[in-house]
C-alpha positions as CSV (number, residue, x, y, z in Angstrom):
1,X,5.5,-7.4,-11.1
2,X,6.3,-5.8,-14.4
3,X,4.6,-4.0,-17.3
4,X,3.0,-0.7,-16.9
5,X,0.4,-1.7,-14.2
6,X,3.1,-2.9,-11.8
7,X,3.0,-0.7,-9.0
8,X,-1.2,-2.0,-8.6
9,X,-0.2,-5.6,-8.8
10,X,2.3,-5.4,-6.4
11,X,-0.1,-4.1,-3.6
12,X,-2.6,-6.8,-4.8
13,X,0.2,-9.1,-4.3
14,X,1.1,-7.8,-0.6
15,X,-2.4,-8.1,0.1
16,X,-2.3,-12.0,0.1
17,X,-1.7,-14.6,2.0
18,X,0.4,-17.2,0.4
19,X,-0.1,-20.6,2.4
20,X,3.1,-22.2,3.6
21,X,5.2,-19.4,2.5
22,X,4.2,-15.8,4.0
23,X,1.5,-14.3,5.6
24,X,0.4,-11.1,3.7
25,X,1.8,-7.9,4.0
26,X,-1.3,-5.5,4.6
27,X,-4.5,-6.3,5.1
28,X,-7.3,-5.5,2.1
29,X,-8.3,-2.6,3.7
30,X,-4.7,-0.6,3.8
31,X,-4.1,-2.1,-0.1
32,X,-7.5,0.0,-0.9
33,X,-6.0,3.2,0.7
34,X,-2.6,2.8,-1.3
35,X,-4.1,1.9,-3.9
36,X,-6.6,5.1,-3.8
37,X,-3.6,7.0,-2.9
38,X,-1.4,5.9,-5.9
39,X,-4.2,6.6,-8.5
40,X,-4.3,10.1,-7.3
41,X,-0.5,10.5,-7.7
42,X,-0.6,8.9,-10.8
43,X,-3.2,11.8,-12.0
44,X,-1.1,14.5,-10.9
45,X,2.1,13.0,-12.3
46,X,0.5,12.7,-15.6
47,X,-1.6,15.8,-15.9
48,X,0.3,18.3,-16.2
49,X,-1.9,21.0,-17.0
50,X,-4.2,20.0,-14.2
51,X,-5.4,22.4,-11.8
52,X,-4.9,21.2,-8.4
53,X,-8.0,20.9,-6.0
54,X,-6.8,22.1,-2.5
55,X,-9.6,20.0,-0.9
56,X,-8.6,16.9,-2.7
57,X,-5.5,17.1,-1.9
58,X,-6.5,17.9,2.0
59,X,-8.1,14.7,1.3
60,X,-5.4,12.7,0.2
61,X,-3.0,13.9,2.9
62,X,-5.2,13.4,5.7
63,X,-6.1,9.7,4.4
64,X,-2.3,9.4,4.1
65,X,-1.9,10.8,7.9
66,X,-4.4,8.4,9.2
67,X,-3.3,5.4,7.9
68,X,0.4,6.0,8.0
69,X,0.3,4.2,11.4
70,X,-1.9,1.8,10.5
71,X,0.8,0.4,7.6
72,X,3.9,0.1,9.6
73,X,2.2,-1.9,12.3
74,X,1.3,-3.9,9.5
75,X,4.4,-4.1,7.9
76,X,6.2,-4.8,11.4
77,X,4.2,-7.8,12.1
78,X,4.8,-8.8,9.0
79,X,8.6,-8.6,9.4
80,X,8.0,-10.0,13.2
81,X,6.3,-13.1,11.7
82,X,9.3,-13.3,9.4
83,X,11.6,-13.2,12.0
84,X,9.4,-16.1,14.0
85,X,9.3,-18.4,10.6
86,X,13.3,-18.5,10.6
87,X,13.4,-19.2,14.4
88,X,11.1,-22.5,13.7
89,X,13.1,-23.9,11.0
């Protein structure tokens, strides 16, 4: 992905399944969590002024903490079903 919205298509794009090449990369639900949590870094990157909110960003860590888990076991299956593609050919 390029252009300035490429960080949001490229967890679309990990979130599909390509038939006949790869399986995707996280499921629909974990794309929605990254995708939540990338829109809230992208607000604090850009707002400087901004006055944090110390629930929101108990929020955002403790969506991060549960789902951090949840994303390598989906990016290990991934790489396992990888792994079992080359075997076949």
């Amino acid at each position: 992905p390029t252009g300035n919205k490429w960080h949001r298509d490229l967890l679309d794009q990990m979130a599909v399944n390509i038939t006949n090449v790869r399986t995707e990369v996280i499921t629909e639900e974990t794309r929605a969590i990254l995708d939540e949590l990338r829109r809230f870094r992208h607000v604090i990157r850009s707002a400087y002024s901004f006055q944090l909110d110390q629930e929101k960003v108990l929020i955002v860590v403790n969506t991060f903490l549960s789902y951090h888990h949840q994303l390598i076991q989906e990016i290990q299956s991934f790489c396992d079903d990888l792994d079992d593609t080359e075997v076949k050919q």
